[in-house]
Backbone as JSON Lines, residues from 0, in Angstrom:
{"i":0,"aa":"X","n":[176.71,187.64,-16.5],"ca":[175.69,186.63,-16.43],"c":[174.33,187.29,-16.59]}
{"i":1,"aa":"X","n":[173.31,186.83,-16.99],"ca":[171.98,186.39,-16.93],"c":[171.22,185.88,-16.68]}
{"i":2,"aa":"X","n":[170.22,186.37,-16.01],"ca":[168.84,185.94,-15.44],"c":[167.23,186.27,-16.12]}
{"i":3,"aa":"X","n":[166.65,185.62,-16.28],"ca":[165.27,186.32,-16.45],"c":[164.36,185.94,-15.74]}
{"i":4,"aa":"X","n":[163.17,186.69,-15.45],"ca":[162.57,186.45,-14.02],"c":[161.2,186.93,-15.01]}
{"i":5,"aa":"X","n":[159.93,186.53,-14.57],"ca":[158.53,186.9,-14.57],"c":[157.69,187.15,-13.69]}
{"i":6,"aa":"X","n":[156.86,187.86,-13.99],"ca":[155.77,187.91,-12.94],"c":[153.78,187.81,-13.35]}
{"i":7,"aa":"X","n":[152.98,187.79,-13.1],"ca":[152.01,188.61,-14.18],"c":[151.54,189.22,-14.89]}
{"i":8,"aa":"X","n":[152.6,190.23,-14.74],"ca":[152.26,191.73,-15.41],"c":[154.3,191.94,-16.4]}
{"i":9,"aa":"X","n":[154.91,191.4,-15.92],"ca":[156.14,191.63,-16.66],"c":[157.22,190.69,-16.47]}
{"i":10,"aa":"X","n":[158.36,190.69,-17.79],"ca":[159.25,189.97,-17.53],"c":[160.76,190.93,-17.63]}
{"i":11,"aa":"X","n":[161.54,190.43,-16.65],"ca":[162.66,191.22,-16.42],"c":[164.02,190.2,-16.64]}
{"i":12,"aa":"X","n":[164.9,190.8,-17.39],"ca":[165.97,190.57,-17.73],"c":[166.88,191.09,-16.79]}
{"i":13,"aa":"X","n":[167.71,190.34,-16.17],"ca":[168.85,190.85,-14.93],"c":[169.98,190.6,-15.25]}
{"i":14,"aa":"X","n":[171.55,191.65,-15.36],"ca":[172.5,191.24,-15.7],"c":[173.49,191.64,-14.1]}
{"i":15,"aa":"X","n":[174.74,190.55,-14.35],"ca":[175.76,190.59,-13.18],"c":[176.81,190.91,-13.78]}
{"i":16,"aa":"X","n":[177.5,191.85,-13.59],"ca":[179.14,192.01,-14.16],"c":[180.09,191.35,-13.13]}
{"i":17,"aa":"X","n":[180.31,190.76,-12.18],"ca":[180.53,190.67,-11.18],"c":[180.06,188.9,-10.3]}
{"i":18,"aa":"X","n":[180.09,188.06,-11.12],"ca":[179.81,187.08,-10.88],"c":[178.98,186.31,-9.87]}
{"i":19,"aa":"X","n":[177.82,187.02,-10.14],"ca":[176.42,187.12,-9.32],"c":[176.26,187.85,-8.19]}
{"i":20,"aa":"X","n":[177.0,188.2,-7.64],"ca":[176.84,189.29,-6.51],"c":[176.18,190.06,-6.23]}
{"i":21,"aa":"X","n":[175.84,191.26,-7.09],"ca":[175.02,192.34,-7.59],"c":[174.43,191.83,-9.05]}
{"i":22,"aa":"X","n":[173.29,192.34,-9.04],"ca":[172.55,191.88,-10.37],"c":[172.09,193.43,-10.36]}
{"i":23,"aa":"X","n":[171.52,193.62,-11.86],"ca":[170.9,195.13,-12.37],"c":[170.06,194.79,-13.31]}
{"i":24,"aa":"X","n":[168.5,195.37,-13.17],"ca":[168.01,195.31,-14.17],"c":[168.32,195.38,-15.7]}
{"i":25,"aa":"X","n":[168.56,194.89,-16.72],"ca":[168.52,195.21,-18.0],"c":[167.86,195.2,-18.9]}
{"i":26,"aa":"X","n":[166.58,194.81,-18.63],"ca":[165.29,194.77,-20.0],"c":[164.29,194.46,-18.76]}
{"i":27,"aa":"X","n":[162.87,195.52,-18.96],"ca":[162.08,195.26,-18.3],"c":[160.68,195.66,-19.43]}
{"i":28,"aa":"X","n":[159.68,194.13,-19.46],"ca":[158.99,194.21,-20.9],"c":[157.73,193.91,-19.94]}
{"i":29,"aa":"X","n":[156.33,194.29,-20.92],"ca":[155.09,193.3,-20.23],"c":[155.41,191.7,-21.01]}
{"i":30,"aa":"X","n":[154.75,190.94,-20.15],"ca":[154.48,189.49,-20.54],"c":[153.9,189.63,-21.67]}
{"i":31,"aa":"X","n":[152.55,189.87,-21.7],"ca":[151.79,189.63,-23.18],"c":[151.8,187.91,-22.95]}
{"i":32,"aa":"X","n":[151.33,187.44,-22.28],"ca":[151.48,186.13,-21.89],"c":[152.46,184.94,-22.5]}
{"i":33,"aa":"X","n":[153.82,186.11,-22.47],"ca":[155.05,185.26,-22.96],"c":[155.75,184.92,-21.75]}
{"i":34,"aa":"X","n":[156.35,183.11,-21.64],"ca":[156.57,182.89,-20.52],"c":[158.38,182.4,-21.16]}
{"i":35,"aa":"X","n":[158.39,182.63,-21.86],"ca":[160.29,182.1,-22.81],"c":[160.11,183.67,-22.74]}
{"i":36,"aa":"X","n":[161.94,183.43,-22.53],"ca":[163.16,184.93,-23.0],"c":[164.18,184.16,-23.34]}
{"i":37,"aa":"X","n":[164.53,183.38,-24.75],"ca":[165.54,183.31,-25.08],"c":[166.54,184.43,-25.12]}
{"i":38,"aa":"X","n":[167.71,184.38,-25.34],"ca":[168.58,185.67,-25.46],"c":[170.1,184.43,-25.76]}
{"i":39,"aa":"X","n":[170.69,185.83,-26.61],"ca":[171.82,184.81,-27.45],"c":[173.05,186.02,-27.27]}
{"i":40,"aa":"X","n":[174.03,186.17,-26.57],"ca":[174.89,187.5,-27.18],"c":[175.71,187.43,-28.35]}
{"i":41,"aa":"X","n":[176.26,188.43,-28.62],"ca":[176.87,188.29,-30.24],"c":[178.21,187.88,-29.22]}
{"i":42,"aa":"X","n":[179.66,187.3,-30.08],"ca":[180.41,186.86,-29.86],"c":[181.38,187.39,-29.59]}
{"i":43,"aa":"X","n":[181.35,189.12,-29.29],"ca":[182.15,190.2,-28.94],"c":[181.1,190.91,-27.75]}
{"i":44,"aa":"X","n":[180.51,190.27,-27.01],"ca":[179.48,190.77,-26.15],"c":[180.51,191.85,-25.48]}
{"i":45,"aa":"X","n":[181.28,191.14,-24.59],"ca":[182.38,191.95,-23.65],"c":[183.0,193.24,-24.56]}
{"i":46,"aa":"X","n":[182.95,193.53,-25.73],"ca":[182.89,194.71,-26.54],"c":[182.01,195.3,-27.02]}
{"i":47,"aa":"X","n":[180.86,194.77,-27.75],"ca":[180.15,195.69,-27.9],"c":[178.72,195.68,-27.63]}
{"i":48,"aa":"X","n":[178.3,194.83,-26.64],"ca":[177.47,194.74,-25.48],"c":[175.98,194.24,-26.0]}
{"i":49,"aa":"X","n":[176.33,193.5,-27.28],"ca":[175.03,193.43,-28.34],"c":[174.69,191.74,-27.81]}
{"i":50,"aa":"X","n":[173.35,192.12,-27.86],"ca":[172.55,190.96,-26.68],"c":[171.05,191.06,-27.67]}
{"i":51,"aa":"X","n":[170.83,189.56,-28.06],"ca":[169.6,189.27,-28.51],"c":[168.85,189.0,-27.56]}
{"i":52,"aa":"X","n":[167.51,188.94,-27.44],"ca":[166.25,188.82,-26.67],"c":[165.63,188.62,-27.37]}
{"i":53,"aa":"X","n":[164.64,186.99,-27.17],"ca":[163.39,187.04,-28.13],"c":[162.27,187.28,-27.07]}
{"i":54,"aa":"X","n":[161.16,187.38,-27.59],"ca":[159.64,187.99,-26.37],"c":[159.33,187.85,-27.52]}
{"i":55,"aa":"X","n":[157.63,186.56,-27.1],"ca":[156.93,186.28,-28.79],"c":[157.57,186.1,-29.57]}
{"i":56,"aa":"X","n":[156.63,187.2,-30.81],"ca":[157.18,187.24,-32.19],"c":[158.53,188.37,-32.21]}
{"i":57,"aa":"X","n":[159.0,189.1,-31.08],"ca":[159.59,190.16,-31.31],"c":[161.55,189.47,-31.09]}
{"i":58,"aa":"X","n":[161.71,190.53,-31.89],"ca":[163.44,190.47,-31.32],"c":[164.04,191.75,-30.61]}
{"i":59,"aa":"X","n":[164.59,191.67,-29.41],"ca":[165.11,192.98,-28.7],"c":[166.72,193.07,-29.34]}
{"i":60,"aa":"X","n":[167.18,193.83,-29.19],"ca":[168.53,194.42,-29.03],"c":[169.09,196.12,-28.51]}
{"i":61,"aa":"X","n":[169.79,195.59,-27.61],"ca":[170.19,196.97,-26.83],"c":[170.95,198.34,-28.08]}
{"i":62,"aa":"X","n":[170.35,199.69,-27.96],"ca":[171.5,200.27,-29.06],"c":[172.66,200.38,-28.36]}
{"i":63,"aa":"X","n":[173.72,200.52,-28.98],"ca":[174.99,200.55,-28.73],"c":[175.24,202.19,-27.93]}
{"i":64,"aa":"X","n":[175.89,202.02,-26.51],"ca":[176.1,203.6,-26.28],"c":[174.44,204.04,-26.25]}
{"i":65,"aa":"X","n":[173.39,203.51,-25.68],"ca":[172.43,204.34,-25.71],"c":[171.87,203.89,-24.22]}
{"i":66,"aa":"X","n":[171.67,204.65,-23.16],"ca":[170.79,204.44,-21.9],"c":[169.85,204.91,-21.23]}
{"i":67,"aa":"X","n":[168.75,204.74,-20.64],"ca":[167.9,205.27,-20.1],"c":[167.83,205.25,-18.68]}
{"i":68,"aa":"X","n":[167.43,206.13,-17.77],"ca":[167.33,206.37,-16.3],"c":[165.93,206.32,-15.99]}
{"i":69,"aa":"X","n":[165.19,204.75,-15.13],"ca":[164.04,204.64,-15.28],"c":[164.02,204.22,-13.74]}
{"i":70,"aa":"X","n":[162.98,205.09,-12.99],"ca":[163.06,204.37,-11.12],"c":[164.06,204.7,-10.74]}
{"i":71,"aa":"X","n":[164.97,205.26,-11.49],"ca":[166.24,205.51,-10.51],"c":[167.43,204.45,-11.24]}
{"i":72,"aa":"X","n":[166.77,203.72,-12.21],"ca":[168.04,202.87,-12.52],"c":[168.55,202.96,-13.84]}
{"i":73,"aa":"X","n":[169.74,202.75,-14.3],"ca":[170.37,202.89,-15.76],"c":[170.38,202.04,-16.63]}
{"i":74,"aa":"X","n":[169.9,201.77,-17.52],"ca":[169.4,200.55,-18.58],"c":[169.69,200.54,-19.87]}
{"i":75,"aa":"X","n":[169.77,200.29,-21.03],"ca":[170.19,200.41,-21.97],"c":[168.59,200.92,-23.09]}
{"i":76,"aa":"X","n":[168.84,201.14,-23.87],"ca":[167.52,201.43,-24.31],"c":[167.39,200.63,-25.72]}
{"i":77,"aa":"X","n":[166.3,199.51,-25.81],"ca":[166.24,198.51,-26.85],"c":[165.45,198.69,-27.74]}
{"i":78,"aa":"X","n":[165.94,198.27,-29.0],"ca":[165.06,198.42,-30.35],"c":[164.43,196.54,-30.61]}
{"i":79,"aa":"X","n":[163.46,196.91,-30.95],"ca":[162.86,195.99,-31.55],"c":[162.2,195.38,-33.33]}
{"i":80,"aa":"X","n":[162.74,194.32,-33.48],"ca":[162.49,194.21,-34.77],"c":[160.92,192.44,-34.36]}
{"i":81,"aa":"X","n":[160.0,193.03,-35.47],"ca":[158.63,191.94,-34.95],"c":[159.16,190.87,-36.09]}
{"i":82,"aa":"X","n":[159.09,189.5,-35.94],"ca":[159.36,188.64,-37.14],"c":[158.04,188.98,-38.44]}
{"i":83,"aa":"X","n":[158.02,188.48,-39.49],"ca":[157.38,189.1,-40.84],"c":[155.73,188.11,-40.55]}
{"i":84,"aa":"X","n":[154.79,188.82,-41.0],"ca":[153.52,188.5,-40.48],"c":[153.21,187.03,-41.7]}
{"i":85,"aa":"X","n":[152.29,186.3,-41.23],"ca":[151.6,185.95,-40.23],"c":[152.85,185.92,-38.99]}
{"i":86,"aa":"X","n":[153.18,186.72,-38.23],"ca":[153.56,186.4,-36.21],"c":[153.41,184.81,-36.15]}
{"i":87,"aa":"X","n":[154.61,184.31,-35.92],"ca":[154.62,182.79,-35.28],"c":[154.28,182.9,-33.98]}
{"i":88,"aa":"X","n":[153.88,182.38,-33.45],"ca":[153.0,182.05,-31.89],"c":[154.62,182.25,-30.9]}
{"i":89,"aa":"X","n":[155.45,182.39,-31.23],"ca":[156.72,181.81,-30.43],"c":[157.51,182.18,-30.81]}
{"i":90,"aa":"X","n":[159.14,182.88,-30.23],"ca":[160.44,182.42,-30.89],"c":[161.44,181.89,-29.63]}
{"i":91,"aa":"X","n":[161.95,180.25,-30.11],"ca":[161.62,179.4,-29.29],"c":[163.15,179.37,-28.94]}
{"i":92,"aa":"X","n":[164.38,179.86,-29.96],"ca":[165.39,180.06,-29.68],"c":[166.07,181.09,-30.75]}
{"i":93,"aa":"X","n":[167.7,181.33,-30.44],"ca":[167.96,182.2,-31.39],"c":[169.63,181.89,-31.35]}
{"i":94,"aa":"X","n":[170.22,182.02,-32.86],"ca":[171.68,181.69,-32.87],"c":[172.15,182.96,-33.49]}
{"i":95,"aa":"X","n":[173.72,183.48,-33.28],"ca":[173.91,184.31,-34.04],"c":[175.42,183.61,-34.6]}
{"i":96,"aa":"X","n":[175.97,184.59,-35.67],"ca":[176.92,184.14,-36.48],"c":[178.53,184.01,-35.58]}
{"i":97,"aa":"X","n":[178.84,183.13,-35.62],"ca":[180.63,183.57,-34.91],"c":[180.89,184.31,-35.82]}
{"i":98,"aa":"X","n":[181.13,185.06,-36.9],"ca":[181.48,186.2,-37.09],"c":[180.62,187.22,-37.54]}
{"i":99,"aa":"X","n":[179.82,187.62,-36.37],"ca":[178.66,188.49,-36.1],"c":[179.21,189.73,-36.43]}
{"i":100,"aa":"X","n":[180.14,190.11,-36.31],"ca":[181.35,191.67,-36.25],"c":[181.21,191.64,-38.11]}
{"i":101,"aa":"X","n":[181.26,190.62,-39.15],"ca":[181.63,191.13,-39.95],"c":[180.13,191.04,-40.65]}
{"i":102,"aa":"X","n":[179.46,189.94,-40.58],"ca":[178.45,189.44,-41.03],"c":[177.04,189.93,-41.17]}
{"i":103,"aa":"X","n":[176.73,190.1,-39.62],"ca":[175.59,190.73,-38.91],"c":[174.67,189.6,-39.07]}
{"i":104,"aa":"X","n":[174.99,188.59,-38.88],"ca":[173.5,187.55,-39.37],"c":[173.14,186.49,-37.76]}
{"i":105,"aa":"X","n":[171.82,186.8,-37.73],"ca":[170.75,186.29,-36.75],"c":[169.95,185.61,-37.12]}
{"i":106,"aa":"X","n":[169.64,184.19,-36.38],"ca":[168.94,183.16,-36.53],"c":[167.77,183.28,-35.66]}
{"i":107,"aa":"X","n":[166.72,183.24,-36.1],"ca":[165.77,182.98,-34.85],"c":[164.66,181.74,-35.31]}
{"i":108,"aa":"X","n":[165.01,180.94,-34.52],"ca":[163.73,179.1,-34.39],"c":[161.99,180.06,-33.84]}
{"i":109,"aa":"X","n":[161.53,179.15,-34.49],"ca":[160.35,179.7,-33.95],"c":[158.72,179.06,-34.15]}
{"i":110,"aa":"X","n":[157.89,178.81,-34.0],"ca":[156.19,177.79,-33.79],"c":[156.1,178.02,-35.59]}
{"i":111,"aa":"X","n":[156.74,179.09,-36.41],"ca":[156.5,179.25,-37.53],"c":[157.69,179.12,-38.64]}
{"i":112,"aa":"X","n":[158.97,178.33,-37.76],"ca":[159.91,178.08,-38.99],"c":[161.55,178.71,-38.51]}
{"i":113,"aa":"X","n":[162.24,179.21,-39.32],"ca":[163.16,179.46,-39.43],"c":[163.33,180.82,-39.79]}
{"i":114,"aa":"X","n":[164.1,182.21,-38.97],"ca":[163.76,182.92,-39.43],"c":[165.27,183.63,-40.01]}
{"i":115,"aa":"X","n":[165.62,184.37,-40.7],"ca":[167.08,184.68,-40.27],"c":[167.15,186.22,-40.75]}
{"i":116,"aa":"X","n":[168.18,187.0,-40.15],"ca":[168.35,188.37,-40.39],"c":[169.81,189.18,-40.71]}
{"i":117,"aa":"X","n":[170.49,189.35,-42.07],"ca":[171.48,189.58,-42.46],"c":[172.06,191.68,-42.42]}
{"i":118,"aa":"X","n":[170.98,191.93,-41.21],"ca":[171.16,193.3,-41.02],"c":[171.48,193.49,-39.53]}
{"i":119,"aa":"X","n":[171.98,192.77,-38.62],"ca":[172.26,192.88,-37.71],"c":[170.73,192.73,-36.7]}
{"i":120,"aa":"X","n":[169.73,192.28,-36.81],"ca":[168.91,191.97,-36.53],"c":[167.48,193.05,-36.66]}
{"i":121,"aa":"X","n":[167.64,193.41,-37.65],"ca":[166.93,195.19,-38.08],"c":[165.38,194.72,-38.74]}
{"i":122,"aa":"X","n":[165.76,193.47,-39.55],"ca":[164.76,193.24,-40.33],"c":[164.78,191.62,-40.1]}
{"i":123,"aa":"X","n":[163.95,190.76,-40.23],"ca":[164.2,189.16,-40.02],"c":[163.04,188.64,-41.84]}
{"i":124,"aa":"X","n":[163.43,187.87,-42.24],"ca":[162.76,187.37,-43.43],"c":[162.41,185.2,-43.02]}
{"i":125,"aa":"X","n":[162.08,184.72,-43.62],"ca":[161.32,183.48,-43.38],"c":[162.76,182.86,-44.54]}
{"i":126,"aa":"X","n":[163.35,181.44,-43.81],"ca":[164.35,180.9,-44.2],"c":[164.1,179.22,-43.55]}
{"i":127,"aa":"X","n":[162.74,179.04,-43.94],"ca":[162.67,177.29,-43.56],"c":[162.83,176.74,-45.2]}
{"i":128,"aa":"X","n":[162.77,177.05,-45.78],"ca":[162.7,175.84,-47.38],"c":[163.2,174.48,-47.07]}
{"i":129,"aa":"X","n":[162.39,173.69,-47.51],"ca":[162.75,172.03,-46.95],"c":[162.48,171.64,-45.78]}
{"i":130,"aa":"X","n":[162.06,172.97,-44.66],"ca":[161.78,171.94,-43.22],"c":[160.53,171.89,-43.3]}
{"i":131,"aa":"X","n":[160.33,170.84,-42.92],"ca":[158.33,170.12,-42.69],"c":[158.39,169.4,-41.36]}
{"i":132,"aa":"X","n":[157.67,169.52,-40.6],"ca":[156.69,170.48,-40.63],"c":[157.45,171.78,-39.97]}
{"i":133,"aa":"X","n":[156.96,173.03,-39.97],"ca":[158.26,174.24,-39.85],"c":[158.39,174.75,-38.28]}
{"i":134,"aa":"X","n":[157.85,173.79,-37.55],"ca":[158.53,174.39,-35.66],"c":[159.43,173.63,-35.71]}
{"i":135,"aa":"X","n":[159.67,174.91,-34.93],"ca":[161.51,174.39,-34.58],"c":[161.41,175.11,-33.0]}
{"i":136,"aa":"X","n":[162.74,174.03,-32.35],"ca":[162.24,174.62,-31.07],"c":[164.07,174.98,-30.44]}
{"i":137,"aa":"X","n":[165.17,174.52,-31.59],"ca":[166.38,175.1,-31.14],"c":[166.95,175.37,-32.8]}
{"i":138,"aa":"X","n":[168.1,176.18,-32.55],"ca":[169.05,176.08,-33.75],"c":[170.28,176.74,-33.14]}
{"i":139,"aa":"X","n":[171.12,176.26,-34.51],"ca":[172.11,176.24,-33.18],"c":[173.39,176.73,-35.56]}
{"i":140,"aa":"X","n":[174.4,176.77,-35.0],"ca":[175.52,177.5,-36.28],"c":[176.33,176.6,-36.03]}
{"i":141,"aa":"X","n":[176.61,176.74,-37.2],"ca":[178.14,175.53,-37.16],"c":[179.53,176.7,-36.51]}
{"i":142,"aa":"X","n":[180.25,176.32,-35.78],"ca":[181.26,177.13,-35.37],"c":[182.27,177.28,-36.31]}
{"i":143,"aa":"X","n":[181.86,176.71,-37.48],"ca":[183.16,177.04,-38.71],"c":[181.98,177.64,-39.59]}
{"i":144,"aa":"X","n":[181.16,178.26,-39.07],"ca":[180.36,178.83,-40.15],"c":[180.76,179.79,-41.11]}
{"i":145,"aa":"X","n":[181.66,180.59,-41.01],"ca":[182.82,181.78,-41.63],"c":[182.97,181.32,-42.95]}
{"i":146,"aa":"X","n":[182.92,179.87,-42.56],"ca":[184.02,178.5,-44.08],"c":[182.45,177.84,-44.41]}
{"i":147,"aa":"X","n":[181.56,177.05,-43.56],"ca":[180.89,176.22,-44.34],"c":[179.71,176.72,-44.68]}
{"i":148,"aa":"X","n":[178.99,177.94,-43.59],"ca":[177.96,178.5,-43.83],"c":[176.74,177.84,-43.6]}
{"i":149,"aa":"X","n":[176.85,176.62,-42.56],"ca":[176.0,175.58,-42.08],"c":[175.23,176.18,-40.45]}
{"i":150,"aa":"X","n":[173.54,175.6,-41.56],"ca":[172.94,176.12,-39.8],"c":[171.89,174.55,-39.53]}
{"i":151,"aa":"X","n":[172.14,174.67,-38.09],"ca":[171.19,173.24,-38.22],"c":[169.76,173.9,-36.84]}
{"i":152,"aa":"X","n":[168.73,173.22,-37.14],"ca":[167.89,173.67,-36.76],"c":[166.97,172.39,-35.88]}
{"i":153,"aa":"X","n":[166.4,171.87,-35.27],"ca":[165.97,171.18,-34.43],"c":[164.07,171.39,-34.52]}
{"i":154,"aa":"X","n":[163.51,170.53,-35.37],"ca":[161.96,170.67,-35.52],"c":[161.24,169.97,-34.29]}
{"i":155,"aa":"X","n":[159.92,170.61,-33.85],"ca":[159.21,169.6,-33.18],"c":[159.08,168.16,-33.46]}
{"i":156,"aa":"X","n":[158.61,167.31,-32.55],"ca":[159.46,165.65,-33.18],"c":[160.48,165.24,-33.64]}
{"i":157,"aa":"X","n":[161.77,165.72,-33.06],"ca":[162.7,165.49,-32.97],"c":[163.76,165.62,-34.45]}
{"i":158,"aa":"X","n":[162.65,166.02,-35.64],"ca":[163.91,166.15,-36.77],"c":[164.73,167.22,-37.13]}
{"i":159,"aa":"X","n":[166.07,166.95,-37.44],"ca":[167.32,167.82,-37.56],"c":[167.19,168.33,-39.05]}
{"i":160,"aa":"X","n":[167.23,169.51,-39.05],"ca":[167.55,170.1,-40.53],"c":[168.73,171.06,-40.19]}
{"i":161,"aa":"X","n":[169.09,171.01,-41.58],"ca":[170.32,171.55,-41.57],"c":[169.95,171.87,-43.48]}
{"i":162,"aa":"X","n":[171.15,173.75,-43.14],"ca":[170.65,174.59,-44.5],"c":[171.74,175.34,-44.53]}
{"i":163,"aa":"X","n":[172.35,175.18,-46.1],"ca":[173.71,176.14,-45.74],"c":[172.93,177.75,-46.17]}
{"i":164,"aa":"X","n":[174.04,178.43,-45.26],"ca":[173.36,179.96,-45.75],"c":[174.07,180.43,-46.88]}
{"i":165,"aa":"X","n":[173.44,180.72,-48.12],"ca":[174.42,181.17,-49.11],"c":[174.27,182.99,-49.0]}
């Protein structure tokens, strides 16, 4: 499980292996007066421990097998990829592929559109064509996406777009 917590000065990501009992730090960032931490895991989390985080314009992901000893505690150590400039004010949610293992492809909604990333989340490129106006504040994959390659996306004022990924 997951928690995220804020304060003034930072926001902290808390994970439970153990069904809330004990919690452990796992991402500890400044605010930058971001008050959202979406976070999405890939669909083999319980294997290979790959966990999206959005903050702002940025995307986190833990490296695989990589940790740091900070205060005394053991953490994973995260790379960050920034979405492509102009920086959307926001990234408001984030979907990844059910077959993330073969694919590597990441969705991220955001105050500036649709963003998506076919490198395992390394690089992100701009993927709204056809949505007007371009906030979006969820998106979400079709669970037969493997077969149809359908993503639907959720704009401010309530309209649904939907875009197959070729």
């Amino acid at each position: 499980m997951f928690a995220a917590t804020t304060d003034s000065a930072e926001m902290t990501l808390w994970r439970s292996t153990d069904g809330g009992q004990r919690w452990q730090r796992w991402l500890v960032e400044p605010t930058g007066g971001v008050t959202r931490m979406p976070l999405e895991p890939s669909p083999a989390y319980g294997i290979d421990e790959c966990l999206f985080v959005a903050l702002g314009a940025r995307v986190l992901r833990p490296l695989r097998h990589a940790r740091e000893v900070r205060a005394g505690e053991r953490r994973p150590i995260w790379r960050s990829s920034q979405l492509p400039a102009p920086p959307p004010l926001g990234i408001t949610d984030l979907a990844v592929s059910p077959a993330f293992a073969e694919d590597h492809t990441v969705f991220a909604a955001s105050s500036a559109g649709v963003f998506v990333s076919r490198d395992g989340g390394e690089t992100f490129h701009a993927w709204s064509e056809g949505l007007a106006p371009p906030r979006t504040v969820a998106i979400a994959v079709s669970p037969a996406y493997p077969e149809d390659r359908q993503v639907y996306a959720l704009g401010l004022g309530g309209n649904i777009w939907r875009r197959i990924n070729n």
